[in-house]
LOMAR-182786 format. One record per atom (N, C-alpha, C): residue in one letter; x negated, y negated, z negated. Coordinates in steps of 0.02 Angstrom, whole numbers, padded with zeros to 5 digits, always signed. Layout:
<rs>
AXYZ ...
</rs>
This chain:
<rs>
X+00029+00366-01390 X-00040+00367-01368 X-00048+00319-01308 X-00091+00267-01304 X-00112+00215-01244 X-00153+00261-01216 X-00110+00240-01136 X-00182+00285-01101 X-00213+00232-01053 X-00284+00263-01055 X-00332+00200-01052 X-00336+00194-00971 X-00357+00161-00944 X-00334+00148-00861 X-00377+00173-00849 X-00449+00188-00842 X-00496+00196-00822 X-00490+00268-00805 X-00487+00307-00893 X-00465+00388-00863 X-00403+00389-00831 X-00339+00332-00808 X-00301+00368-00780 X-00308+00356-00695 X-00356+00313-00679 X-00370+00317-00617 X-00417+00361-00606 X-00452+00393-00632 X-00497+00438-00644 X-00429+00504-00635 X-00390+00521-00665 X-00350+00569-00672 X-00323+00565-00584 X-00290+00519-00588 X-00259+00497-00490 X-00315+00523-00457 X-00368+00517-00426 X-00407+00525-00411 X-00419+00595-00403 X-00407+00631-00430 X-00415+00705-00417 X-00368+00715-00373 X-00292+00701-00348 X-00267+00702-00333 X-00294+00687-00242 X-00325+00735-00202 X-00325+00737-00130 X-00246+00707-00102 X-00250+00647-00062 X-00194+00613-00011 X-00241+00619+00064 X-00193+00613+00093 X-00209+00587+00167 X-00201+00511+00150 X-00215+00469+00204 X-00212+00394+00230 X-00178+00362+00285 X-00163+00319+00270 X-00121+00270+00314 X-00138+00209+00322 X-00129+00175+00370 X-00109+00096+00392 X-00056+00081+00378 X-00025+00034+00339 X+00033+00020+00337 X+00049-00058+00376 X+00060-00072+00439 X+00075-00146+00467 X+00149-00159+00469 X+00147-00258+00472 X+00208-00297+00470 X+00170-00348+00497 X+00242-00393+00505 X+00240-00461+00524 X+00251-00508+00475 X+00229-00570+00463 X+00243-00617+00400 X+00323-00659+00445 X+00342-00693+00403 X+00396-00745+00424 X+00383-00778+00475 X+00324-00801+00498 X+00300-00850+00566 X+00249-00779+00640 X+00278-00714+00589 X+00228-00672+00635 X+00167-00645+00654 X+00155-00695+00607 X+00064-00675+00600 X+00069-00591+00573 X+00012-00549+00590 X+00013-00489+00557 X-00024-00453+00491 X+00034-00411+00455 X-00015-00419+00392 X-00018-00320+00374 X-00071-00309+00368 X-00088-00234+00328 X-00121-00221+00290 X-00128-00175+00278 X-00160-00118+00215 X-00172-00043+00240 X-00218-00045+00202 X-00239+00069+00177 X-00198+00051+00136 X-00158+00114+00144 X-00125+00154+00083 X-00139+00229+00082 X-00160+00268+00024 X-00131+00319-00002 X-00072+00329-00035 X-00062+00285-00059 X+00005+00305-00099 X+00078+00299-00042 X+00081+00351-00016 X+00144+00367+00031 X+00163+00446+00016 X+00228+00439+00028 X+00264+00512+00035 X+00326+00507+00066 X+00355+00559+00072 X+00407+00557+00127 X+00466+00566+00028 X+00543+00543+00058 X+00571+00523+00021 X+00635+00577+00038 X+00634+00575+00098 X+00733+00633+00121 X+00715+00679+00198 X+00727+00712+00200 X+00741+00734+00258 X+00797+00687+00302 X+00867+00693+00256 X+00900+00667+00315 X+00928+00614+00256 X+00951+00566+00265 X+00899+00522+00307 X+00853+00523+00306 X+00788+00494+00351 X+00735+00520+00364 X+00697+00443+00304 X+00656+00464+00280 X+00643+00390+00218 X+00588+00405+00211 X+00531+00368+00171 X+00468+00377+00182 X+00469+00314+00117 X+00405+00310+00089 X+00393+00255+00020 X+00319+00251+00024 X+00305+00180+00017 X+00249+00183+00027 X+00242+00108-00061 X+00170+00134-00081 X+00167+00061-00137 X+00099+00025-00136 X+00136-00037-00148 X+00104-00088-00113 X+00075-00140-00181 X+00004-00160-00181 X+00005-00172-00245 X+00047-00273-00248 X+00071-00285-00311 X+00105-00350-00302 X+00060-00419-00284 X-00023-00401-00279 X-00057-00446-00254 X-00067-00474-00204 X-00041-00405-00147 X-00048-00409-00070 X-00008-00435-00058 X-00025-00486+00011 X+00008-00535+00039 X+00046-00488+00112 X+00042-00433+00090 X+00107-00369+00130 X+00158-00361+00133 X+00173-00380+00042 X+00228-00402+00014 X+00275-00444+00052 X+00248-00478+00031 X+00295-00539+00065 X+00308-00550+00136 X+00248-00506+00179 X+00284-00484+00245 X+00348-00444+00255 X+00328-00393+00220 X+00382-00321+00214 X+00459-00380+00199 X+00457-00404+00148 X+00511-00426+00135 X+00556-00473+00200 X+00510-00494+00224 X+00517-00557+00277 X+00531-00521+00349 X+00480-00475+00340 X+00518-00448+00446 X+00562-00388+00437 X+00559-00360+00381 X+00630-00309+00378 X+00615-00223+00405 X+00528-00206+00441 X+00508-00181+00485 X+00432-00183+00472 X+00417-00111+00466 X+00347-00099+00470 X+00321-00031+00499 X+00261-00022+00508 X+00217+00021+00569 X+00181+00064+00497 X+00182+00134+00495 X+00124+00196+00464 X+00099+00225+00517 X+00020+00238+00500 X-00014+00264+00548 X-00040+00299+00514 X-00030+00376+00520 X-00078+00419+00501 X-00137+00418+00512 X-00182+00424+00487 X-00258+00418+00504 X-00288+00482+00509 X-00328+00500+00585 X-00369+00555+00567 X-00430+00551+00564 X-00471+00624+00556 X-00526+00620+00517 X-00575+00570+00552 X-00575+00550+00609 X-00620+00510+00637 X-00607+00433+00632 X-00559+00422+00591 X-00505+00329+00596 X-00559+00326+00523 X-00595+00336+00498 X-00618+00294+00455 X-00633+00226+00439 X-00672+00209+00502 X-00667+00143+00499 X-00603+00085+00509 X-00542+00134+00538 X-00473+00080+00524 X-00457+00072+00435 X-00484+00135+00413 X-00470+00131+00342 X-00513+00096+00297 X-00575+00078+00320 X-00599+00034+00295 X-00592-00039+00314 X-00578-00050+00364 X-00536-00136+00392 X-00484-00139+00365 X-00434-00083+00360 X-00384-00129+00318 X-00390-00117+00238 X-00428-00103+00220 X-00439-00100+00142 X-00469-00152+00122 X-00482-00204+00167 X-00511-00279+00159 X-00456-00331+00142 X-00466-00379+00107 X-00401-00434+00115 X-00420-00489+00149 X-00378-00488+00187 X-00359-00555+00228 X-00342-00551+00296 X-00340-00597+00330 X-00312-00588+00408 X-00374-00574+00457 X-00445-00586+00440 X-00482-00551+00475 X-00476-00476+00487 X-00472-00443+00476 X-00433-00367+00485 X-00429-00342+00559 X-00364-00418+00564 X-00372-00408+00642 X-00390-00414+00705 X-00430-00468+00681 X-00518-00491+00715 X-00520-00437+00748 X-00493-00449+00848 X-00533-00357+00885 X-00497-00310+00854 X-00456-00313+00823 X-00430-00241+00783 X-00380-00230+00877 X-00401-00183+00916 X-00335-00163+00965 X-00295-00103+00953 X-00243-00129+00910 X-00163-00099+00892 X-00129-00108+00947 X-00084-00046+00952 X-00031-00022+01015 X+00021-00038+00944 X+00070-00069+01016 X+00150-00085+00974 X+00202-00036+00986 X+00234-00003+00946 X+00260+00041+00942 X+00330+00023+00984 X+00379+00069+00982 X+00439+00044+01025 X+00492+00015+00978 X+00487+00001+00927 X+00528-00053+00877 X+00488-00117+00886 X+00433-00119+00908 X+00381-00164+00895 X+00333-00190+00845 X+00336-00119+00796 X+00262-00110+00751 X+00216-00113+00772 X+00173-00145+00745 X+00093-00121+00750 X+00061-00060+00726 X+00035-00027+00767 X-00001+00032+00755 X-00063+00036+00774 X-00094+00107+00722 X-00162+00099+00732 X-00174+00155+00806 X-00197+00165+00850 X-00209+00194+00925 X-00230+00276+00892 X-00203+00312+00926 X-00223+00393+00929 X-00226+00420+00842 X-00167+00384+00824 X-00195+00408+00736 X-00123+00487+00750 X-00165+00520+00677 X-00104+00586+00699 X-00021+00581+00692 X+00002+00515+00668 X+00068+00517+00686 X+00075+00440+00650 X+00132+00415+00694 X+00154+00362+00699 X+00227+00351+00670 X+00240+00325+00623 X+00324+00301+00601 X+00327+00255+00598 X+00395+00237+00648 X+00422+00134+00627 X+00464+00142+00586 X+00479+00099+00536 X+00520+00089+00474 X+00553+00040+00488 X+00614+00035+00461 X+00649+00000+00436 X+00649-00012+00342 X+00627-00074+00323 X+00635-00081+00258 X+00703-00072+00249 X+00726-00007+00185 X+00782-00011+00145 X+00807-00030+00075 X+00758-00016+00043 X+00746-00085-00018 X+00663-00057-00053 X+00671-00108-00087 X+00613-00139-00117 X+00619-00126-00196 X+00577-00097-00255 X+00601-00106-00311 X+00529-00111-00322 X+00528-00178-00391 X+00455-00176-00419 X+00433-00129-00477 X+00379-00121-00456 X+00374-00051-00544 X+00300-00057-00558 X+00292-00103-00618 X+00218-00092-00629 X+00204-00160-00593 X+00127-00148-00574 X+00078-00194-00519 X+00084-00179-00453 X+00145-00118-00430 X+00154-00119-00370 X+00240-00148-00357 X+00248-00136-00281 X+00307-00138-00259 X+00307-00075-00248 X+00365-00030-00258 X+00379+00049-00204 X+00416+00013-00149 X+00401+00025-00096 X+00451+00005-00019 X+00489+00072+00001 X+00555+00080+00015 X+00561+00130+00035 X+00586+00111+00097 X+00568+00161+00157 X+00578+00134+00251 X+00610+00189+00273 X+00666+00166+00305 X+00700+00228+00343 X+00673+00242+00419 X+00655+00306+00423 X+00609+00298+00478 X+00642+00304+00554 X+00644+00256+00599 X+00676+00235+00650 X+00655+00268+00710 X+00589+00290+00718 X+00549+00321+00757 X+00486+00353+00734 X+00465+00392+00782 X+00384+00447+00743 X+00349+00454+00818 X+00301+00472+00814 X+00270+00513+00848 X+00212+00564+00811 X+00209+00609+00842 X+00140+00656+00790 X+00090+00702+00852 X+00020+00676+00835 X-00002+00718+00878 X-00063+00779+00854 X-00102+00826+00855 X-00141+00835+00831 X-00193+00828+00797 X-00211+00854+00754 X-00281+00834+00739 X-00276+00846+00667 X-00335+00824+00640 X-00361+00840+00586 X-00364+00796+00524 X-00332+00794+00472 X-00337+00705+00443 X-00385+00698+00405 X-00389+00635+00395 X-00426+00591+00336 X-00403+00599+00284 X-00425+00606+00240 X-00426+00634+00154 X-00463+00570+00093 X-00448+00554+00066 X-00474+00524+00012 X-00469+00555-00074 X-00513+00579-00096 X-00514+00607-00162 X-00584+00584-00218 X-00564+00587-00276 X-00629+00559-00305 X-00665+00486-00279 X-00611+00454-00264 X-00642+00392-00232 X-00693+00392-00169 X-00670+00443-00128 X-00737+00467-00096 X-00687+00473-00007 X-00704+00463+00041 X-00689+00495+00103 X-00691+00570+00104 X-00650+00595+00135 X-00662+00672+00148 X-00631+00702+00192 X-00658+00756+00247 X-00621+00800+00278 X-00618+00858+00256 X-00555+00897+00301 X-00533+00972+00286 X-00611+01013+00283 X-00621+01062+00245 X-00653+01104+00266 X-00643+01174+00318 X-00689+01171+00365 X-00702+01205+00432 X-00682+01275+00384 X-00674+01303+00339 X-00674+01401+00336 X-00584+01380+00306 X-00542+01342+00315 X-00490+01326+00313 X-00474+01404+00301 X-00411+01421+00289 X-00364+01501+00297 X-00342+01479+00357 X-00305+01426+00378 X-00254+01424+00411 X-00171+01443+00414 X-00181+01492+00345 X-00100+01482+00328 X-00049+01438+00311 X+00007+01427+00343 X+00066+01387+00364 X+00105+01401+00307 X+00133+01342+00267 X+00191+01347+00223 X+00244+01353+00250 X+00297+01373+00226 X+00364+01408+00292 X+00384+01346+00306 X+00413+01340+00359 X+00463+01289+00364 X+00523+01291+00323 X+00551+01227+00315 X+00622+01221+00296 X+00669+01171+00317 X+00673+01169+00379 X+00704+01122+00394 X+00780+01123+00414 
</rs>
């Protein structure tokens, strides 16, 4: 059975993610990002993280080139970082003021948590790249995130439970 792209982005799509910034440097340094949803964490220990990148973006070929990249969790109020980098090209960072992390990522300012990566490899699958980054540093601070579902922006809803999945660490 072919399945037709339309319903299967339609199918993805139901699928509620949080959001990210994903930044790098190109070969001469210039800086290059993206929104991503498509991230997840990969190990506990080692600590790994995957993020996919589609093979059109010129991210690519950063990631490959500086070895090192910046995730910025986005919360519910970073919308508009998530709409600048969901643009292509180097205007992006036109005024964009990113804090550099202590590997020397670019990050997006006050997002709810911060990881520097180290690229550990790269495999192509499809129209994307999967990157997988071993994460070198974090920070995490409160707050509430940004949601994307149905092609749509979204926050948590306020009558939340508030129940905690156990830890397992």
């Amino acid at each position: 059975m072919a399945v037709d792209a339309l319903t299967f982005r339609q199918a993805l799509g139901q699928f509620a993610s949080g959001i990210t910034v994903v930044t790098t440097r190109d070969a001469a340094g210039r800086p290059a990002g993206l929104t991503a949803s498509a991230f997840c964490s990969v190990s506990l220990d080692p600590p790994l993280i995957l993020v996919c990148v589609d093979h059109r973006s010129e991210v690519n070929q950063a990631l490959h080139a500086s070895g090192l990249f910046g995730v910025s969790v986005l919360h519910e109020g970073q919308e508009s970082w998530s709409r600048r980098f969901a643009a292509g090209g180097p205007e992006k960072f036109r005024d964009a003021e990113l804090v550099t992390g202590v590997q020397g990522t670019l990050l997006v300012p006050d997002a709810l948590a911060h990881l520097e990566c180290r690229v550990k490899a790269g495999h192509p699958e499809g129209d994307h790249m999967v990157w997988v980054g071993e994460v070198l540093g974090l920070a995490v601070a409160p707050g509430r995130p940004l949601l994307y579902h149905g092609s749509a922006y979204r926050r948590l809803d306020e009558a939340e439970t508030g129940a905690r999945a156990p830890d397992r660490v």
